[in-house]
N, C-alpha and C positions, 0 to 999 in steps of 0.2 A: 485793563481788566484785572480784579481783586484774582489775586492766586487762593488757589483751593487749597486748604489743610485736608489731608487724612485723615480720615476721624479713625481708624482703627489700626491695629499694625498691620494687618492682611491687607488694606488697600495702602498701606504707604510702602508696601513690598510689591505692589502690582503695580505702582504707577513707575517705582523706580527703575522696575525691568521692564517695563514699557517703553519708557526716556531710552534706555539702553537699545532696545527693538530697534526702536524708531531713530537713533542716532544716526543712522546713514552709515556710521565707520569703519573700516576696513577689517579691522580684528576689536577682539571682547575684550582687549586692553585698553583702545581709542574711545569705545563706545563706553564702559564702564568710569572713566578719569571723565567723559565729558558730562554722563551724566551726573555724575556726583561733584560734579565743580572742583575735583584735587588734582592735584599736578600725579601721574603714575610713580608709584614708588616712592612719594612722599610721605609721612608720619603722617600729614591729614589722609591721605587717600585709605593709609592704612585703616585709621579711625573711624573713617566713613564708612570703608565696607565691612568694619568690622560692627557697627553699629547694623547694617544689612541682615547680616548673618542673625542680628538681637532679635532684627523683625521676624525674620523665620521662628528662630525657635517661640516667640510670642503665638505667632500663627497655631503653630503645632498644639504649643501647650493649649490656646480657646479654642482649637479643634476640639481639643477629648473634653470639653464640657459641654458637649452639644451631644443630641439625645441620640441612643446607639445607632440607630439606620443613617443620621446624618455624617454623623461621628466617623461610622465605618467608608461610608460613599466621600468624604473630602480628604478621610488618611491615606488614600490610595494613591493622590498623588503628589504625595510626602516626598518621594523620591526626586519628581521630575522639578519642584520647586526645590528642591535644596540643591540637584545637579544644574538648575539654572545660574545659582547665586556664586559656586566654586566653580565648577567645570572642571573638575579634579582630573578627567584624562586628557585634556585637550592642551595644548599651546597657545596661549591667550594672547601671543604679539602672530598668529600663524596669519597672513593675508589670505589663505586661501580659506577661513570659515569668520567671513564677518559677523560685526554684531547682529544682523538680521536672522543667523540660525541659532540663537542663545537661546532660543526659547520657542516655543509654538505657540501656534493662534489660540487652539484648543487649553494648555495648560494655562494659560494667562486668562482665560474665559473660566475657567473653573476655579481659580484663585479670588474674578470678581467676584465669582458667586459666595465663594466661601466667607469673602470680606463683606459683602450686602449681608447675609445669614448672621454671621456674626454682630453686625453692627444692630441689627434687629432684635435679636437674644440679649444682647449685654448691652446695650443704651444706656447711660446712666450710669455707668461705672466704671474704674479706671482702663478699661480694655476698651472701651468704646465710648471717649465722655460726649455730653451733650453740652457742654461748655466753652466756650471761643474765646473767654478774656484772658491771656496769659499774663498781663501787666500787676495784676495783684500777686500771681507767684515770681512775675520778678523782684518785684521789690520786695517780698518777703524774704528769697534767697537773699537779696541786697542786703537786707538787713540783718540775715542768720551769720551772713563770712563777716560783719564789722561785730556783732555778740561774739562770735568764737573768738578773734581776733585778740580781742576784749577780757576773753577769759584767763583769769589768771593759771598760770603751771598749777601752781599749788589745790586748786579747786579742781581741776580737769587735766586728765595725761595729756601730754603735746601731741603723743600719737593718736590717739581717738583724735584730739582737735583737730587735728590736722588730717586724717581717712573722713571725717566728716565734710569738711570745708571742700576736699577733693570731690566729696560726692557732687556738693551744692552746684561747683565748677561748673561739671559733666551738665548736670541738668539746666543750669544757665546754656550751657554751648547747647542742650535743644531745644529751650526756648526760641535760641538766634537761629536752628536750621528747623523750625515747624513743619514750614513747607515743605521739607525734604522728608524728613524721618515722620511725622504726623505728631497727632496731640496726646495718643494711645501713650506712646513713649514717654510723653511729657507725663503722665498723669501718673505711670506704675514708679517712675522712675520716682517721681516726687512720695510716690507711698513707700519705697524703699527709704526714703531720704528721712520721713517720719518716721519710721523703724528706730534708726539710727541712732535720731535724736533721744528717741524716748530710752532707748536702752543707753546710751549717752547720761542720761539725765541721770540713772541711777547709780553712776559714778560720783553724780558730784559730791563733794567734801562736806557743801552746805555749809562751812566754816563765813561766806561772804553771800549774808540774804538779799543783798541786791542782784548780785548775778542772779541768786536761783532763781529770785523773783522775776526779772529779766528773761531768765529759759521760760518759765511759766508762758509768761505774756507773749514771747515769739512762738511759741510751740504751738498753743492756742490758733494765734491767725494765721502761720501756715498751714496749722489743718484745715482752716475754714477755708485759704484760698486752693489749695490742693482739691477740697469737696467743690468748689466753685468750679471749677473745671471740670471734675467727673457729670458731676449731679446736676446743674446748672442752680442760678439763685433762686431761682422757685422754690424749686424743693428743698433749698439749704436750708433759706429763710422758715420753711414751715415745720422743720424740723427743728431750730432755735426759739420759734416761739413756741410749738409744743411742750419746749423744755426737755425733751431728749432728746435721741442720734448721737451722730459721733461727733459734734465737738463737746455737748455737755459730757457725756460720758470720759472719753480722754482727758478734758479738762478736771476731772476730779481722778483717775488716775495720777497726773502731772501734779498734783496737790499732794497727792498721799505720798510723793517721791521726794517731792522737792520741798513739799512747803516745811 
């Protein structure tokens, strides 16, 4: 059976603490290492729930973009979803409160709801893409760590090159856990990572017009595969031959930087 991706971070926060619910485990330390595939106490496990905690405040933040009666009716239980995710008063190895009371039927029903709403509202955009092919933004990250890599000291600080390259990392490593964290994650993460780039770009020296040339041309199709994923090709493609959106538009920003 094809595994589901999350299309939003609100349902890749619901099904995670669902996995936990339903682990059967004695305490919210067994149930939480199982459902997130980490050994407890290891650097991944760390990573993992700290990537958990991303989805919440995601959650939160495309809460308050939603119209005031909606807005006010899903911040209410802002509380109960964040004390799901630490459990700040509880002993998380105690046998006597297994993973089955991590959370209630009712808060996890109101989180779906929150996560349908949302995916409804925001369709089509990095919080909820309408796009499934990941493979074009791996190979474009593929291709951004062998450019950086590439880039001479002299044109580009080793430390940007190197907080960059770190970012591309992270968003390859959720590429690899889709099914876990969702595609929402994938898609902000990757608009963070064109931030980067472009503010990146206006470092460079310009002294070797091949490299800039080179950023040009990569900065280009990771935005188009980054929209691929939000927007899906439909609407990329009808926005490319309109002759605007945002690759034409960034594309001539990245001109006026680099060329």
């Amino acid at each position: 059976m094809e595994t589901r991706i999350p299309g939003t971070s609100a349902h890749g926060l619901h099904e995670i603490l669902v996995r936990v619910w339903e682990s059967g485990a004695q305490n919210f330390r067994s149930g939480w290492a199982d459902s997130l595939g980490a050994e407890w106490g290891s650097s991944e496990f760390a990573r993992r729930h700290a990537e958990v905690t991303g989805l919440l405040a995601e959650t939160i933040q495309q809460v308050h973009a939603l119209p005031d009666a909606q807005r006010n009716r899903y911040s209410r239980y802002f509380p109960q979803w964040w004390t799901a995710v630490v459990q700040p008063d509880l002993n998380w190895a105690d046998p006597g409160r297994p993973a089955r009371v991590l959370v209630t039927q009712e808060t996890l029903d109101h989180l779906a709801s929150a996560a349908d709403l949302l995916q409804s509202v925001l369709g089509g955009t990095c919080s909820a893409p309408t796009g499934t092919n990941l493979e074009g933004l791996r190979e474009s990250c593929d291709s951004w760590l062998e450019l950086l890599a590439q880039t001479p000291d002299e044109e580009l600080a080793p430390a940007l090159r190197d907080e960059i390259a770190a970012q591309i990392r992270h968003l390859l490593w959720l590429i690899d856990n889709a099914a876990l964290f969702g595609t929402a994650r994938i898609s902000r993460e990757a608009t963070s990572v064109i931030g980067s780039i472009a503010q990146a770009s206006t470092g460079l020296t310009g002294q070797d017009l091949q490299t800039g040339g080179r950023w040009r041309r990569g900065f280009v199709a990771f935005v188009a595969a980054s929209a691929l994923l939000a927007t899906g090709t439909a609407q990329l493609q009808t926005a490319i031959e309109a002759g605007s959106g945002v690759v034409k538009e960034i594309t001539q920003v990245v001109e006026s930087v680099t060329g």
